[in-house]
C-alpha positions as CSV (number, residue, x, y, z in Angstrom):
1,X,0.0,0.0,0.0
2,X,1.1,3.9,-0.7
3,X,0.2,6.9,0.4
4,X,1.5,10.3,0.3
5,X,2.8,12.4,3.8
6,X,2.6,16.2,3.7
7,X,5.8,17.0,6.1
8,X,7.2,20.5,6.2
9,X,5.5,21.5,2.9
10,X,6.7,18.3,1.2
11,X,4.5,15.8,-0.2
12,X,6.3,12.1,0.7
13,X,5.0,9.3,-1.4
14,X,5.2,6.3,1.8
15,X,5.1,2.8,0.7
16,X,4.2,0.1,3.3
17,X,5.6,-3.5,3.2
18,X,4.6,-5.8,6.2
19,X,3.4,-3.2,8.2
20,X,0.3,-0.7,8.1
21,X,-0.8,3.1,8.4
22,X,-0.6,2.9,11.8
23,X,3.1,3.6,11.9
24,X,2.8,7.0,10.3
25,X,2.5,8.5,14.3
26,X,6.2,6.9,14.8
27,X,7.2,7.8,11.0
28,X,6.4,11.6,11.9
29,X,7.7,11.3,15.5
30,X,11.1,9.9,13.4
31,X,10.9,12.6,10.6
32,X,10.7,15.3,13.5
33,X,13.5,14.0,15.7
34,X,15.8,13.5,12.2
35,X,15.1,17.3,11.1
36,X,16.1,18.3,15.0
37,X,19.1,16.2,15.5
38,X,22.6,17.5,14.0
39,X,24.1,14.7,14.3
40,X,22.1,12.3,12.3
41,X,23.8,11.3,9.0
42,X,23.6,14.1,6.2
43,X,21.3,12.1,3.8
44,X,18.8,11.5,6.7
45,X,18.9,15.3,8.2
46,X,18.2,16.9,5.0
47,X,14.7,16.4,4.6
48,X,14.4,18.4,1.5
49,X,16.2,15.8,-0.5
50,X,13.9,12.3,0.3
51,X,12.3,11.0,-2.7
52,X,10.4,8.8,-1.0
53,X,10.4,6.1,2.0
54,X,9.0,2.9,2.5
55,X,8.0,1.2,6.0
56,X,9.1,-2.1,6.1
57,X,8.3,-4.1,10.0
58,X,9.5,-1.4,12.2
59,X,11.9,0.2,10.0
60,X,11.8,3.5,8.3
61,X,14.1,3.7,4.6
62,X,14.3,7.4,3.2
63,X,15.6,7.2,-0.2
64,X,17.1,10.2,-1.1
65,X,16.9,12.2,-4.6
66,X,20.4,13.8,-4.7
67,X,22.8,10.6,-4.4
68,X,20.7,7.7,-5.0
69,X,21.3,6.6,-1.7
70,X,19.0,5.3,1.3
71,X,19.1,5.1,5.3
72,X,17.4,2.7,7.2
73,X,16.2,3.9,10.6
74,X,13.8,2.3,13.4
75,X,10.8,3.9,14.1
76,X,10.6,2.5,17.6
């Protein structure tokens, strides 16, 4: 399943794989504490550049637009 998150004027397209829409409290709470935190990884702390993310278990992957890369984080 997909669906789109509006996050600090940003429209996120959000895929779900084994898991449901009720981890998009703990995907905001993780999007919020990423943006605040200087010392998460660059790719993760600019939230300008995700293309998209997908919510696999309990885990969180932003894929980003600029580099083609991807983090994985936990949303618990």
């Amino acid at each position: 399943m997909t669906t789109e998150l509006l996050f600090k004027n940003q429209v996120i397209p959000v895929s779900f794989i084994s898991s449901d829409q009720k981890a998009i409290p703990q995907l905001i709470n993780l999007l919020e504490r990423t943006s605040s935190d200087r010392s998460a990884s660059a790719a993760a702390a600019d939230l300008q550049l995700i293309e998209r993310i997908e919510i696999i278990g309990n885990n969180a992957i932003l894929h980003s637009k600029a580099t083609n890369a991807s983090i994985e984080l936990p949303l618990y």
